[in-house]
C-alpha positions as CSV (number, residue, x, y, z in Angstrom):
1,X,-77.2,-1.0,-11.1
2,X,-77.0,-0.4,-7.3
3,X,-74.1,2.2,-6.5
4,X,-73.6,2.6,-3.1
5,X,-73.0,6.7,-2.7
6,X,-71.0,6.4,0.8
7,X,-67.7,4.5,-0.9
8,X,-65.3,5.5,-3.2
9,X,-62.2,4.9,-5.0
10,X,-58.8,6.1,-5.9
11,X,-56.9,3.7,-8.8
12,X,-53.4,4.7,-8.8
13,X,-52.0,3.1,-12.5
14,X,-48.1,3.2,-13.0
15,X,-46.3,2.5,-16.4
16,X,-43.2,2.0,-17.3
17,X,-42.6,4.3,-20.7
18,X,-39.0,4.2,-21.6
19,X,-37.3,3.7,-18.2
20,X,-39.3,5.8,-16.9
21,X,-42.6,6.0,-14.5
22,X,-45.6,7.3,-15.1
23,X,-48.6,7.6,-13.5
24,X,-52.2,9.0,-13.5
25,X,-54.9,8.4,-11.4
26,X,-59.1,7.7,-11.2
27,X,-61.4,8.8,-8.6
28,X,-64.8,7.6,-7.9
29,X,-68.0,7.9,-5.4
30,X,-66.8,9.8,-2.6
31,X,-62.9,10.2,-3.7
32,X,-64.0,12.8,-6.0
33,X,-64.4,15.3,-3.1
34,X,-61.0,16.9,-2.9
35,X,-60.7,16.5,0.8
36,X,-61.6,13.1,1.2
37,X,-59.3,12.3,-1.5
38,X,-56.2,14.1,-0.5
39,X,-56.5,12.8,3.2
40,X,-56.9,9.6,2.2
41,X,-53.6,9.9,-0.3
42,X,-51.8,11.1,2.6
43,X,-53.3,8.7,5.5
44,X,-51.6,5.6,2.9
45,X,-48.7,7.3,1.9
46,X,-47.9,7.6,5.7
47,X,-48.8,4.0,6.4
48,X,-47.1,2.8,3.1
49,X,-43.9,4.3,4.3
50,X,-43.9,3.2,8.1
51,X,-45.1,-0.4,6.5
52,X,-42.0,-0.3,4.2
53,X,-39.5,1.2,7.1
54,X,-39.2,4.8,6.0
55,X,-39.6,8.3,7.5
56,X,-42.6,10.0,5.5
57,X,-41.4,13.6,6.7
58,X,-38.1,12.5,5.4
59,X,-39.3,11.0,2.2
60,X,-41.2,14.3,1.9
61,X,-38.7,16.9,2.9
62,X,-36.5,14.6,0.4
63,X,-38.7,14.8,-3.1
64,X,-41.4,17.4,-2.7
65,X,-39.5,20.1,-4.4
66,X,-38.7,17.8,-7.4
67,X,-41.9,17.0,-7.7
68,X,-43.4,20.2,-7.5
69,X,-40.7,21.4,-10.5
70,X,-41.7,18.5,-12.3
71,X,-45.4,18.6,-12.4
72,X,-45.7,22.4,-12.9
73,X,-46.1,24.2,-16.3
74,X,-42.9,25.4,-18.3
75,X,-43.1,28.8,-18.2
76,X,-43.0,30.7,-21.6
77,X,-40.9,33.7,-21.5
């Protein structure tokens, strides 16, 4: 099978578990290099959020610190 190396892929899946989301993701071809695949998160979250009327700095400033409590480690004391 042909696999051309210059493309790439990000799969975002989301589920529904209980009322709440969760999601993980997939990276392939050139997504797996961390800069390509962070800028090109960001690049569509930006247009995402124009396309669908909000502020991204907003929606940033808004939930980043929730996220980063949610995704890091408990700490054990």
């Amino acid at each position: 099978m042909f696999i051309d190396k210059n493309k790439g892929k990000i799969i975002i899946h989301i589920e529904n578990e209980n009322g709440k989301l969760n999601s993980n993701m997939e990276f392939s071809g050139i997504a797996k290099k961390p800069g390509t695949a962070l800028t090109t998160l960001l690049v569509n979250f930006v247009s995402l959020s124009k396309e669908k009327g909000k502020d991204p700095k907003k929606l940033i400033d808004k939930h980043l610190e929730g996220i980063l409590q949610m995704i890091e480690p408990t700490k054990k004391e």
